[in-house]
GUGUMI-808326 format. One record per atom (N, C-alpha, C): atom name; x, y negated, z negated. Coordinates in steps of 0.02 Angstrom, whole numbers. Layout:
! GUGUMI-808326
<site CA, <X, Y, Z>>
...
! end
This chain:
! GUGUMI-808326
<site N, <5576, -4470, -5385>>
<site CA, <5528, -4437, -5430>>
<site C, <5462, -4474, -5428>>
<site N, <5405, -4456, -5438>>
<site CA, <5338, -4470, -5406>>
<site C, <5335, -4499, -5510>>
<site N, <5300, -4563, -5497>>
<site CA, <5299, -4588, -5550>>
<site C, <5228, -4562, -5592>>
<site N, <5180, -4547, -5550>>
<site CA, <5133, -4498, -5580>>
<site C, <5128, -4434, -5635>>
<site N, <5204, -4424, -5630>>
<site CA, <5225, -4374, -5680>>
<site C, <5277, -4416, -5721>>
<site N, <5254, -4459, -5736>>
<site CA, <5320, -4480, -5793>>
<site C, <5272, -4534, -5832>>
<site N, <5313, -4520, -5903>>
<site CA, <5291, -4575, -5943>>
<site C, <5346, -4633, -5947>>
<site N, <5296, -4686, -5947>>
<site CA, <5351, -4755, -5955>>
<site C, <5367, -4789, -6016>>
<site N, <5396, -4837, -6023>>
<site CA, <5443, -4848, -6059>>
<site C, <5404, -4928, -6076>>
<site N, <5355, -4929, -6070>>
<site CA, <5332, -5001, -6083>>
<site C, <5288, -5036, -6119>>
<site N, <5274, -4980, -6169>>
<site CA, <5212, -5004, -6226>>
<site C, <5209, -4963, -6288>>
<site N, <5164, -5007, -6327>>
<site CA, <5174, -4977, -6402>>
<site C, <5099, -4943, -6383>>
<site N, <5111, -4869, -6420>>
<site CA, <5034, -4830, -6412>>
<site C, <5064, -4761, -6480>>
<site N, <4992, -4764, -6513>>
<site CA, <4986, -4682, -6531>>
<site C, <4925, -4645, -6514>>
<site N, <4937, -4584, -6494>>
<site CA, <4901, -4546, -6466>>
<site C, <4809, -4562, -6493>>
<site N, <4765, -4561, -6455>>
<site CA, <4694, -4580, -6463>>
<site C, <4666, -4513, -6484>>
<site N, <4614, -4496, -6514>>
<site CA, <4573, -4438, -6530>>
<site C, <4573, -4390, -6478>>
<site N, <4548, -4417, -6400>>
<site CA, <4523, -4361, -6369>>
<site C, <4609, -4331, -6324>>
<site N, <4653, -4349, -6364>>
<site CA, <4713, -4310, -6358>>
<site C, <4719, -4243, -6373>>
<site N, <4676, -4216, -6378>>
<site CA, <4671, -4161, -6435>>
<site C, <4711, -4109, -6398>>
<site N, <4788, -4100, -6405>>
<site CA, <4804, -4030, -6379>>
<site C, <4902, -4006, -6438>>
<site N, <4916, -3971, -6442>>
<site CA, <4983, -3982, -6448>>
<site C, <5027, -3992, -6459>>
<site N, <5075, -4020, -6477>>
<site CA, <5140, -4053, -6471>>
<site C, <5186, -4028, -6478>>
<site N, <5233, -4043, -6427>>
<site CA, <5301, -3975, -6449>>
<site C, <5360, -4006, -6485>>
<site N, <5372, -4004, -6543>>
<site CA, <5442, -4045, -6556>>
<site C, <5501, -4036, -6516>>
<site N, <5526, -4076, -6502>>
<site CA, <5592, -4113, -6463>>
<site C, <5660, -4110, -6513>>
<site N, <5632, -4172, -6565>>
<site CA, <5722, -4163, -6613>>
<site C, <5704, -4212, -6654>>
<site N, <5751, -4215, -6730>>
<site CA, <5732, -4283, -6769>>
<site C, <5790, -4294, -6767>>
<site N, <5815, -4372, -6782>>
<site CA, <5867, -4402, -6787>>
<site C, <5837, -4467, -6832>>
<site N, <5883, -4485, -6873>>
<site CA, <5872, -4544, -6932>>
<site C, <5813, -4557, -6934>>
<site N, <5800, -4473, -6983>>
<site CA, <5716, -4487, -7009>>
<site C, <5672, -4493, -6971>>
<site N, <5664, -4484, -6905>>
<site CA, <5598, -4497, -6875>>
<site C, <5600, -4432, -6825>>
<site N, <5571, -4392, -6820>>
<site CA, <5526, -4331, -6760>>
<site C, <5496, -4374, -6711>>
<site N, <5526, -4316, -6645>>
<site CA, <5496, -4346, -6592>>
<site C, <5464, -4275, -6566>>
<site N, <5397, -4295, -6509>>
<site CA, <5363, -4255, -6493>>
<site C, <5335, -4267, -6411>>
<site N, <5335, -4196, -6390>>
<site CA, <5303, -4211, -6329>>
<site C, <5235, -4161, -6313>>
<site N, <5179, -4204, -6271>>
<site CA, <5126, -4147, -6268>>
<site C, <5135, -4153, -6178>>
<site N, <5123, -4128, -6164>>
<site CA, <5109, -4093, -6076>>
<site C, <5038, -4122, -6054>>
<site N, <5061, -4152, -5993>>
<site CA, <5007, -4197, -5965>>
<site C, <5020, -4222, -5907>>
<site N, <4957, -4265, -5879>>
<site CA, <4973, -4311, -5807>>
<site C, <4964, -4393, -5845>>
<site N, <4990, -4427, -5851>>
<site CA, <5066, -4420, -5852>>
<site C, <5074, -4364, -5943>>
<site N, <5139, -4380, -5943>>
<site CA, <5159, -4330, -6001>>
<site C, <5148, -4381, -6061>>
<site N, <5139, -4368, -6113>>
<site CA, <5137, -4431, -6175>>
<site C, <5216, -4390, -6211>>
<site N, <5229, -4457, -6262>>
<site CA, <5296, -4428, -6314>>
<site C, <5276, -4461, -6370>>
<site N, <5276, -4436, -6431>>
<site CA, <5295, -4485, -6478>>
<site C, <5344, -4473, -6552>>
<site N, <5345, -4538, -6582>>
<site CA, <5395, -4532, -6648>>
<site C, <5348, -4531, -6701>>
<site N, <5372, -4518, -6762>>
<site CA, <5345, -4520, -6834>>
<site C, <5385, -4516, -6881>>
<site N, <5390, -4560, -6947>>
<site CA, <5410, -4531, -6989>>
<site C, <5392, -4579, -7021>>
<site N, <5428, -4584, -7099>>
<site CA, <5418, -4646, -7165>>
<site C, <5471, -4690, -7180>>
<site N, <5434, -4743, -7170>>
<site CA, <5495, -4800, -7188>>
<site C, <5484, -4825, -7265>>
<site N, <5556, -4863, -7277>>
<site CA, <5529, -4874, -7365>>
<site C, <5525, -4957, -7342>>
<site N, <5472, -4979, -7337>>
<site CA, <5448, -5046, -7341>>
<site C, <5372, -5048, -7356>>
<site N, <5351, -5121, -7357>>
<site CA, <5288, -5115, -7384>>
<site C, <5230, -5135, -7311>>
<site N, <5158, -5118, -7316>>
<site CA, <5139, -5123, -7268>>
<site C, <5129, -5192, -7246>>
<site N, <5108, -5213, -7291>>
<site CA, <5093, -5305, -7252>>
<site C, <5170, -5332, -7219>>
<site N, <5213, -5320, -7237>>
<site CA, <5285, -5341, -7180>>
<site C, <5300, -5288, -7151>>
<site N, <5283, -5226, -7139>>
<site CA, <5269, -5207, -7090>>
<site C, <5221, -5225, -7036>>
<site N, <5142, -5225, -7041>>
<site CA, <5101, -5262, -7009>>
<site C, <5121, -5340, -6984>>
<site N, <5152, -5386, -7017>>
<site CA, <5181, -5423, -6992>>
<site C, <5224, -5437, -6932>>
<site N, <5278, -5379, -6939>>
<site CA, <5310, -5392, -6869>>
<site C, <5257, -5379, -6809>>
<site N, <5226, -5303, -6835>>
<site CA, <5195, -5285, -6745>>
<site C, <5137, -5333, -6729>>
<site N, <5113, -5383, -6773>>
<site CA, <5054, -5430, -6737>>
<site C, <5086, -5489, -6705>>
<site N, <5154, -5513, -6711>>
<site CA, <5178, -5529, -6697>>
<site C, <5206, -5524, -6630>>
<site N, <5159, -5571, -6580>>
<site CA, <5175, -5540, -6499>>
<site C, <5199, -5570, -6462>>
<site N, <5244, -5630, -6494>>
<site CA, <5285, -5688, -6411>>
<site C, <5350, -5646, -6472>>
<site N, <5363, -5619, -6511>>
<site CA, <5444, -5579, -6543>>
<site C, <5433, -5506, -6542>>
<site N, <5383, -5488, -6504>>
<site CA, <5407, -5392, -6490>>
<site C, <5460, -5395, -6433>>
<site N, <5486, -5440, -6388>>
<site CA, <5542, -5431, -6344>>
<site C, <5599, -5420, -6386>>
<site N, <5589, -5436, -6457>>
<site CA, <5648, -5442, -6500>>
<site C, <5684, -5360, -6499>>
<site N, <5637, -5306, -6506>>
<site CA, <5622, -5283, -6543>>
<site C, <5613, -5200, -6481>>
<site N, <5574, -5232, -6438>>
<site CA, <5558, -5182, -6381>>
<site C, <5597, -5149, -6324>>
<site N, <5602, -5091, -6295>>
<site CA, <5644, -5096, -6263>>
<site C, <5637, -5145, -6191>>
<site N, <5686, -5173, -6165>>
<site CA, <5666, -5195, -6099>>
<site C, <5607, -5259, -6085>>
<site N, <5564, -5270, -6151>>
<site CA, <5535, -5316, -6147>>
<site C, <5549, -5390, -6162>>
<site N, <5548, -5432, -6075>>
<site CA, <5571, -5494, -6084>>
<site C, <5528, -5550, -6078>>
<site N, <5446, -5539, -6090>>
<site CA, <5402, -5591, -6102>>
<site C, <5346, -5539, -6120>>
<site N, <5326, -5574, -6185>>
<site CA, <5252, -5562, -6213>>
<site C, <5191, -5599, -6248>>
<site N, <5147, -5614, -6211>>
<site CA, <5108, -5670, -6249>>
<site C, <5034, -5657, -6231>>
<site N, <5011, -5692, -6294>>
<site CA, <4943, -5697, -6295>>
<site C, <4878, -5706, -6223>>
<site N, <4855, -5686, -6200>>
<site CA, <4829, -5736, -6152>>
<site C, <4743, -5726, -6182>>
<site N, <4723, -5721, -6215>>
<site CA, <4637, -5741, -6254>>
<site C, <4641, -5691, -6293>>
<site N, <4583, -5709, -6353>>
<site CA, <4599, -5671, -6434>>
<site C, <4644, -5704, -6485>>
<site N, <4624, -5665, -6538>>
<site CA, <4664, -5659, -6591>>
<site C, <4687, -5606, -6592>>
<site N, <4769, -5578, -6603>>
<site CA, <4793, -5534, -6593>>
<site C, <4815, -5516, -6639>>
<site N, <4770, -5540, -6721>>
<site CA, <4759, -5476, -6788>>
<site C, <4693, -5468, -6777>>
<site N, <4645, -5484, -6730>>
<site CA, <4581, -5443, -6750>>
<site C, <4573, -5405, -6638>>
<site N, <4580, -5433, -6603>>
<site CA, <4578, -5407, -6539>>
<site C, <4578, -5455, -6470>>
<site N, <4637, -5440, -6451>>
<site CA, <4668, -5480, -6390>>
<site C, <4690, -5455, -6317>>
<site N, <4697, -5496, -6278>>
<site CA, <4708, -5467, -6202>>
<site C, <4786, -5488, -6223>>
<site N, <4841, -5452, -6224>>
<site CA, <4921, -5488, -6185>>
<site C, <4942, -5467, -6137>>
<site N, <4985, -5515, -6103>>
<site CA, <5012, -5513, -6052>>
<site C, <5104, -5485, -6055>>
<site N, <5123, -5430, -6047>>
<site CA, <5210, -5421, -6045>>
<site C, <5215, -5408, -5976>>
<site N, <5296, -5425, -5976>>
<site CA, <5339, -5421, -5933>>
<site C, <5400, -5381, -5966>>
<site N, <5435, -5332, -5900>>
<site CA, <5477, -5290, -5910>>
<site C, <5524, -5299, -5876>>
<site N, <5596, -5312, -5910>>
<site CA, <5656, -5302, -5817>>
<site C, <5675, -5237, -5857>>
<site N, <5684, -5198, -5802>>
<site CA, <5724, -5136, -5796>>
<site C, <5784, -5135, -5761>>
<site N, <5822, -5097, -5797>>
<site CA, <5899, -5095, -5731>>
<site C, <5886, -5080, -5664>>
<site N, <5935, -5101, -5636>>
<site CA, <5933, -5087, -5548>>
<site C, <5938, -5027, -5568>>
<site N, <5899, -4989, -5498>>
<site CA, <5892, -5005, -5432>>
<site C, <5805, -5023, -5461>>
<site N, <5753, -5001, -5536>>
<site CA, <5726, -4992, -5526>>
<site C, <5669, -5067, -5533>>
<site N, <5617, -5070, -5508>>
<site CA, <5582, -5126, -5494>>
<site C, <5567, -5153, -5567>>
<site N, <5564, -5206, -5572>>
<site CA, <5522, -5227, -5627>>
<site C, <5420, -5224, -5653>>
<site N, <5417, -5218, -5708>>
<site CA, <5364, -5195, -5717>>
<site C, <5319, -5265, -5753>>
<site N, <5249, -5257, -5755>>
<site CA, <5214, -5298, -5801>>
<site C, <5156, -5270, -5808>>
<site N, <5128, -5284, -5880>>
<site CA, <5047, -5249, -5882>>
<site C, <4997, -5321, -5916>>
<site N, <4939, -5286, -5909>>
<site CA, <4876, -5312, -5942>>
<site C, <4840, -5286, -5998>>
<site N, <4862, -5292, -6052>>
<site CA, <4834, -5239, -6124>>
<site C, <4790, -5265, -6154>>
<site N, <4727, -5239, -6170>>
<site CA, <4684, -5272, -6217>>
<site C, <4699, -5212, -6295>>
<site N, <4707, -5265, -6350>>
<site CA, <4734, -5249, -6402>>
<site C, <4680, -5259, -6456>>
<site N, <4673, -5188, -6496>>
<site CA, <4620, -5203, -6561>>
<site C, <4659, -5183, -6610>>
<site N, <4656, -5234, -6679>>
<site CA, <4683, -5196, -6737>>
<site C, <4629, -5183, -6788>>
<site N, <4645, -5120, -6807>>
<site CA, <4582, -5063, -6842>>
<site C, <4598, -5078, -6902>>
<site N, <4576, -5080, -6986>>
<site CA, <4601, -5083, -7028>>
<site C, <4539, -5013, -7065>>
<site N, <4590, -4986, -7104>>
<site CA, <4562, -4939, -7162>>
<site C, <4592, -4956, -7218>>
<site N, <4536, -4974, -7265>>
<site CA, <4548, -5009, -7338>>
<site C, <4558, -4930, -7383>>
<site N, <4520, -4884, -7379>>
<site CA, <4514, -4828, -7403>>
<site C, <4556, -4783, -7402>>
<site N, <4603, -4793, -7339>>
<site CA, <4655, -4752, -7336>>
<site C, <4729, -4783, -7309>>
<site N, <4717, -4830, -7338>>
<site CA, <4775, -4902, -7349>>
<site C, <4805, -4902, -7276>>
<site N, <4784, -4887, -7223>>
<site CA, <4800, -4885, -7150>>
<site C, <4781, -4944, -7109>>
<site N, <4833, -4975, -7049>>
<site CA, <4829, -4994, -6993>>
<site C, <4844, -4959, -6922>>
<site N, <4804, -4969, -6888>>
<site CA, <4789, -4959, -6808>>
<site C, <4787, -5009, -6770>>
<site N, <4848, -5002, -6719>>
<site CA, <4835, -5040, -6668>>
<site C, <4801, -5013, -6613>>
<site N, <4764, -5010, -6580>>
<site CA, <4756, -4982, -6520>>
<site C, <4736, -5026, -6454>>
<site N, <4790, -5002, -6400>>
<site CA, <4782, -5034, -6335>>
<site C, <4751, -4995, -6294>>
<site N, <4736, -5015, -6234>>
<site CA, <4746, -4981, -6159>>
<site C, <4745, -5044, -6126>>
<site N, <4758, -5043, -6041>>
<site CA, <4736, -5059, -5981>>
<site C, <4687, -5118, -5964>>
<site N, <4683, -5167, -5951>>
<site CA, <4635, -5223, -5968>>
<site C, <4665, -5262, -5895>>
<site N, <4596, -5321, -5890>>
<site CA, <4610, -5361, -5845>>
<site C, <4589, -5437, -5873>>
<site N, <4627, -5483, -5849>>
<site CA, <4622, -5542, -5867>>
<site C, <4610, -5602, -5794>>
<site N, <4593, -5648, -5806>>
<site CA, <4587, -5711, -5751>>
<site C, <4641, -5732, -5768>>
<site N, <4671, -5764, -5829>>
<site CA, <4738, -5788, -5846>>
<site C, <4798, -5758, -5842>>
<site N, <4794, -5681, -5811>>
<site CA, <4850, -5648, -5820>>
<site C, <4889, -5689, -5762>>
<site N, <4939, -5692, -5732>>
<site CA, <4990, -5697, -5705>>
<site C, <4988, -5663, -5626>>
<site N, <4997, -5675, -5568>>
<site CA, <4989, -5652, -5509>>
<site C, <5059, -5680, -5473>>
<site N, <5089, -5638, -5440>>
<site CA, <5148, -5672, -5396>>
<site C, <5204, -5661, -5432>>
<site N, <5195, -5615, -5460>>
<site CA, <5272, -5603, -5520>>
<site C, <5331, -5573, -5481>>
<site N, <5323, -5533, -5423>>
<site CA, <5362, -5465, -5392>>
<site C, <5361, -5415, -5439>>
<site N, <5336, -5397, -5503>>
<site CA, <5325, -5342, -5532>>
<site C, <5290, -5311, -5520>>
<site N, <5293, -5226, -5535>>
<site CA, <5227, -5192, -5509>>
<site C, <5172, -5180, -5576>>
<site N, <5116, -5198, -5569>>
<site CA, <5078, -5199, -5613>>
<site C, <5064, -5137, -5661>>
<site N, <5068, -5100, -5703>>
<site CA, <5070, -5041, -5747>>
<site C, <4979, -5015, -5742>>
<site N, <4995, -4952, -5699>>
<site CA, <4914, -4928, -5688>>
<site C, <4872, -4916, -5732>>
<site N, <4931, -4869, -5786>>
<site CA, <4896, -4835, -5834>>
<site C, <4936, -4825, -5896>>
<site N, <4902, -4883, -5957>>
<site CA, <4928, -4864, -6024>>
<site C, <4908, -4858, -6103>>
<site N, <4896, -4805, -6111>>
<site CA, <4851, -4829, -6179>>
<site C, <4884, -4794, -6237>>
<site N, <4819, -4786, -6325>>
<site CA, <4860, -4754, -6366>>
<site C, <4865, -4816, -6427>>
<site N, <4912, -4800, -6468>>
<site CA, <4907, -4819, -6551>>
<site C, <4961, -4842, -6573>>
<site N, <4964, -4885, -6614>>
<site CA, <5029, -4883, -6668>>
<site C, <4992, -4887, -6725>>
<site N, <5022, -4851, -6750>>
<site CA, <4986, -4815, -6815>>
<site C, <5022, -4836, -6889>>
<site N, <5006, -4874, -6953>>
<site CA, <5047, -4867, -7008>>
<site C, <4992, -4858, -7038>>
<site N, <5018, -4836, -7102>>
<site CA, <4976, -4799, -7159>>
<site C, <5025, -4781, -7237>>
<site N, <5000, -4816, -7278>>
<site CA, <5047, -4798, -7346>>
<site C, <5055, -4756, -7383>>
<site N, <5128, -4733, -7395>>
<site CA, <5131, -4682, -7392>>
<site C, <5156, -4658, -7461>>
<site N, <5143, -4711, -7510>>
<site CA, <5170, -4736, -7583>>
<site C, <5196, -4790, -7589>>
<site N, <5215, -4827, -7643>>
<site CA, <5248, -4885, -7654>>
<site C, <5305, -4896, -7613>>
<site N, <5276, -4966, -7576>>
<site CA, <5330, -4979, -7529>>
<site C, <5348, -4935, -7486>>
<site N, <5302, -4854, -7468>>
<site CA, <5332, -4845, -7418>>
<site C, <5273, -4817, -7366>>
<site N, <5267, -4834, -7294>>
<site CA, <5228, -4831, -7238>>
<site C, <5242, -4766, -7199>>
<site N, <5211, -4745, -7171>>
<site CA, <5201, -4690, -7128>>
<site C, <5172, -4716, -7068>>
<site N, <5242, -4721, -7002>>
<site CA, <5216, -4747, -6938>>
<site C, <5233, -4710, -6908>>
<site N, <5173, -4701, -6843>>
<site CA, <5189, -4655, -6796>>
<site C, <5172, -4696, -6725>>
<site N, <5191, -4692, -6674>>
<site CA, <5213, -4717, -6620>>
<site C, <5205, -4674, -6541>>
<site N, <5164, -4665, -6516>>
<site CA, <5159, -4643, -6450>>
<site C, <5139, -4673, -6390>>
<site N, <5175, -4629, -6334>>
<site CA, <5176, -4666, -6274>>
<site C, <5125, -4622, -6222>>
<site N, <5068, -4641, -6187>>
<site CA, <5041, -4623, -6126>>
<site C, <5046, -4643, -6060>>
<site N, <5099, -4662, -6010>>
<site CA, <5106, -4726, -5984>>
<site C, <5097, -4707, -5906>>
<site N, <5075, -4730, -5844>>
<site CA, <5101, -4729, -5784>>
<site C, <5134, -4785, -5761>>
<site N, <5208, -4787, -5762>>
<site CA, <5234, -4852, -5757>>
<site C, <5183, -4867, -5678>>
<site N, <5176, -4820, -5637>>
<site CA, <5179, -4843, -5560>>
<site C, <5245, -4861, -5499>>
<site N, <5252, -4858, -5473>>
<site CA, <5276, -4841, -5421>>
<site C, <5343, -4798, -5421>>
<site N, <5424, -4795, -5403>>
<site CA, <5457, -4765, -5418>>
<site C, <5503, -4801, -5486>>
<site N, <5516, -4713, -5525>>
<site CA, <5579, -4722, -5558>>
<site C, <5644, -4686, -5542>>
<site N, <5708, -4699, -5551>>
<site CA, <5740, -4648, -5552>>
<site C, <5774, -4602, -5599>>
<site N, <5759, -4547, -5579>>
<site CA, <5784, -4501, -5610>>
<site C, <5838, -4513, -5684>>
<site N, <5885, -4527, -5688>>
<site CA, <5929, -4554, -5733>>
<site C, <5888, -4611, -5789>>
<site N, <5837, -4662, -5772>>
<site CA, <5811, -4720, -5819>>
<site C, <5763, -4673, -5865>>
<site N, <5730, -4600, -5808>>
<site CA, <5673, -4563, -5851>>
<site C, <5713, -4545, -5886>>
<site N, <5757, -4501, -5870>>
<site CA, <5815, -4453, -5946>>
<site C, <5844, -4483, -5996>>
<site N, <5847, -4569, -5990>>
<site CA, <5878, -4597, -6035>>
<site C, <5837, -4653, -6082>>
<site N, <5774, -4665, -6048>>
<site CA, <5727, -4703, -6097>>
<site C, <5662, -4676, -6095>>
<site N, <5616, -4643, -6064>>
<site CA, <5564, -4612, -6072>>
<site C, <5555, -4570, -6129>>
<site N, <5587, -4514, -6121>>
<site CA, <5569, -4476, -6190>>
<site C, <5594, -4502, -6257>>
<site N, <5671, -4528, -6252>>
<site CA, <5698, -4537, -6304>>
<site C, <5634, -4620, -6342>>
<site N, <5595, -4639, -6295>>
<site CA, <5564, -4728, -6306>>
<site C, <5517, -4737, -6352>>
<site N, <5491, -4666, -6397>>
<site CA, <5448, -4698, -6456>>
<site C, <5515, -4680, -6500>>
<site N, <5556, -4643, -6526>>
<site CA, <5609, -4661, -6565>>
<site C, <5652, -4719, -6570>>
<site N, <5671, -4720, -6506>>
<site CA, <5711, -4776, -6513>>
<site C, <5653, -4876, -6529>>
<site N, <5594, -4845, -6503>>
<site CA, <5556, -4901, -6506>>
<site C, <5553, -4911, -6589>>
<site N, <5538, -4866, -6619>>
<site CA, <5506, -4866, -6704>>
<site C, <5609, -4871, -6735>>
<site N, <5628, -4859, -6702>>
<site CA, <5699, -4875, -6745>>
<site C, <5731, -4930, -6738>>
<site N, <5699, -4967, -6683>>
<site CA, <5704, -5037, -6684>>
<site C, <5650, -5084, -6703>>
<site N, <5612, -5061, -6721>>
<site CA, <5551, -5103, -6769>>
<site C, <5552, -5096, -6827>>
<site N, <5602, -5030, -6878>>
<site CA, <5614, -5029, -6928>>
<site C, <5676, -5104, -6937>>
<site N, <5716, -5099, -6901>>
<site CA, <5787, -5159, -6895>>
<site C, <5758, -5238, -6892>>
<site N, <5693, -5229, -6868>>
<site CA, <5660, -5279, -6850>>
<site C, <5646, -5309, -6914>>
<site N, <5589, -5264, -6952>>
<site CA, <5579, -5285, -7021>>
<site C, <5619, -5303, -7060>>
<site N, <5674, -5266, -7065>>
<site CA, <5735, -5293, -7104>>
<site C, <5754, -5363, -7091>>
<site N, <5786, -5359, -7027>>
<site CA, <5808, -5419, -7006>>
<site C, <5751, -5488, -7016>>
<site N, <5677, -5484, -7013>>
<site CA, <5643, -5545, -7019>>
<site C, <5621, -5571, -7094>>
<site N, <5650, -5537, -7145>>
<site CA, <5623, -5517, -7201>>
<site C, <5640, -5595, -7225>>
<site N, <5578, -5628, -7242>>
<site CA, <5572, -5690, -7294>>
<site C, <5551, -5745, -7234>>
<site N, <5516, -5720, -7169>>
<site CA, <5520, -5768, -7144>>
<site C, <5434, -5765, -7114>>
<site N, <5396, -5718, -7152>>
<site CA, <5331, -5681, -7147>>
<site C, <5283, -5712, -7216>>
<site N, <5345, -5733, -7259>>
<site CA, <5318, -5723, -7322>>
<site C, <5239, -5764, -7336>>
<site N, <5219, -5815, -7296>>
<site CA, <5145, -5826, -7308>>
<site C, <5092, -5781, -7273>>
<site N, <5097, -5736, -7236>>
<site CA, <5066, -5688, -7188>>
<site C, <5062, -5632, -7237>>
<site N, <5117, -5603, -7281>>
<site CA, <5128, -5558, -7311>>
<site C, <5080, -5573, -7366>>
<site N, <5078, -5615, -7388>>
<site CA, <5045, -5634, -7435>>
<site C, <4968, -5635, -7439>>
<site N, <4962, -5687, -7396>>
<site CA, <4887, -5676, -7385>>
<site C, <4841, -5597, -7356>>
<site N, <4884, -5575, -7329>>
<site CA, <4869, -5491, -7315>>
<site C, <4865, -5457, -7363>>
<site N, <4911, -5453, -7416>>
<site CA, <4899, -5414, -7473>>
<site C, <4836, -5442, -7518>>
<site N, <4830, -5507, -7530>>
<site CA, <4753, -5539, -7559>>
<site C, <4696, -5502, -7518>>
<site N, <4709, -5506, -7462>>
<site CA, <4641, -5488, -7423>>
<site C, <4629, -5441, -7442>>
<site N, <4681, -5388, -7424>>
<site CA, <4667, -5314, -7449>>
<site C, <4640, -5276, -7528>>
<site N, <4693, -5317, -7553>>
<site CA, <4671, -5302, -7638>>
<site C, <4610, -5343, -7636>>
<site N, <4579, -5369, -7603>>
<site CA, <4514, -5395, -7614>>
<site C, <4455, -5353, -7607>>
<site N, <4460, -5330, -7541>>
<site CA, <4401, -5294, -7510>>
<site C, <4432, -5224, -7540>>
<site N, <4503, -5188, -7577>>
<site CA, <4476, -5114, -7588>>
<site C, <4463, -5124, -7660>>
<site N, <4468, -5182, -7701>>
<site CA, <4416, -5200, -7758>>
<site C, <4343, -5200, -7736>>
<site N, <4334, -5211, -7692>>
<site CA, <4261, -5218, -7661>>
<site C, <4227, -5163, -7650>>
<site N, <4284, -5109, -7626>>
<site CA, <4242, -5061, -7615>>
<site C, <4255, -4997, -7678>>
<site N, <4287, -5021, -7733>>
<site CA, <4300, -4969, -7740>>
<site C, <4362, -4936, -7748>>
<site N, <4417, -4941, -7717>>
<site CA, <4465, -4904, -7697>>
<site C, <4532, -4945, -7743>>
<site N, <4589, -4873, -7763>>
<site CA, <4621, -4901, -7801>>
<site C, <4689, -4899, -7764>>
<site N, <4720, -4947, -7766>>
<site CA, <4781, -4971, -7732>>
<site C, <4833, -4885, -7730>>
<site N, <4880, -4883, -7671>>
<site CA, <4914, -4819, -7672>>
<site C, <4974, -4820, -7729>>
<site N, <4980, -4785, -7770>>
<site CA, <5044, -4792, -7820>>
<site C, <5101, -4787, -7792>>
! end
């Protein structure tokens, strides 16, 4: 299968503005909808509401040497320049099952904040680094961009949505697309919900100081916390 038509399985993204087309629902399973829009490559993604609060939510996903925890298939992720709560280059690595090759990319990462509409944005694409890594045997990921998206959605509970745009590059087979491509922003966001759970009390000065910040500046501007 010509990898040009397939989306991969190797990054956190939600769909960017000039996406503008579509989406056909697929299926929900434990609370979260999945979606696909038609494309070169194809994008997919998940959505739904979790009952947690946003600052330990935001917590896990800035969190980038423990998204292997968490990701599918991802077995190294790290910083390589930036701060990666305000905007960073990282470097991941992917093993995939035989037969198919292993993967790695170059992402430059911004996180967006809206005080007004109690929302976080991550947004990546495609980036190049001097520090990245050369000589891996992986094939480098051509093309990947897109969002992870949370936003509150009442007390203690977030509204995340999760999409994928990806060209892994070179071949996949048939069987790895049918079994982690489409199903990979669900299963990605249903393991970052497990995630939160599982790290819970171990954020707690991050959590903290995030919620000060915030209740700071939407005192600042104005804006009254979501009930």
């Amino acid at each position: 299968m010509n990898s040009k038509t397939l989306v991969g399985i190797l990054a956190l993204t939600v769909c960017p503005p000039s996406w503008a087309a579509e989406w056909t629902f697929l299926y929900e399973k434990a609370g979260f909808r999945a979606y696909e829009l038609q494309g070169h490559p194809v994008a997919y993604k998940a959505e739904g509401v979790v009952r947690l609060s946003l600052a330990e939510v935001a917590a896990v996903l800035v969190d980038t040497p423990r998204q292997r925890e968490w990701v599918n298939h991802l077995a190294e992720s790290r910083v390589l320049s930036g701060d990666p709560l305000v905007r960073s280059i990282i470097y991941s690595r992917y093993s995939l099952p035989w037969p198919a090759a292993n993967r790695d990319a170059v992402i430059e990462s911004v996180v967006e904040e809206d005080f007004t509409r109690g929302e976080v944005k991550v947004r990546f694409w495609n980036a190049s680094s001097p520090a990245a890594p050369t000589g891996t045997g992986c094939i480098r990921v051509p093309l990947s961009d897109g969002t992870f998206l949370l936003r509150e959605a009442g007390q203690d509970l977030v509204f995340v949505s999760y999409t994928i745009r990806l060209d892994p590059g070179g071949w996949l087979p048939d069987w790895i697309v049918r079994v982690f491509v489409r199903d990979a922003p669900f299963s990605t966001l249903r393991a970052f919900q497990a995630q939160v759970l599982k790290t819970r009390g171990q954020y707690d000065g991050f959590i903290t100081a995030q919620k000060v910040r915030w209740d700071a500046a939407r005192k600042a501007q104005g804006v009254a916390r979501i009930p």
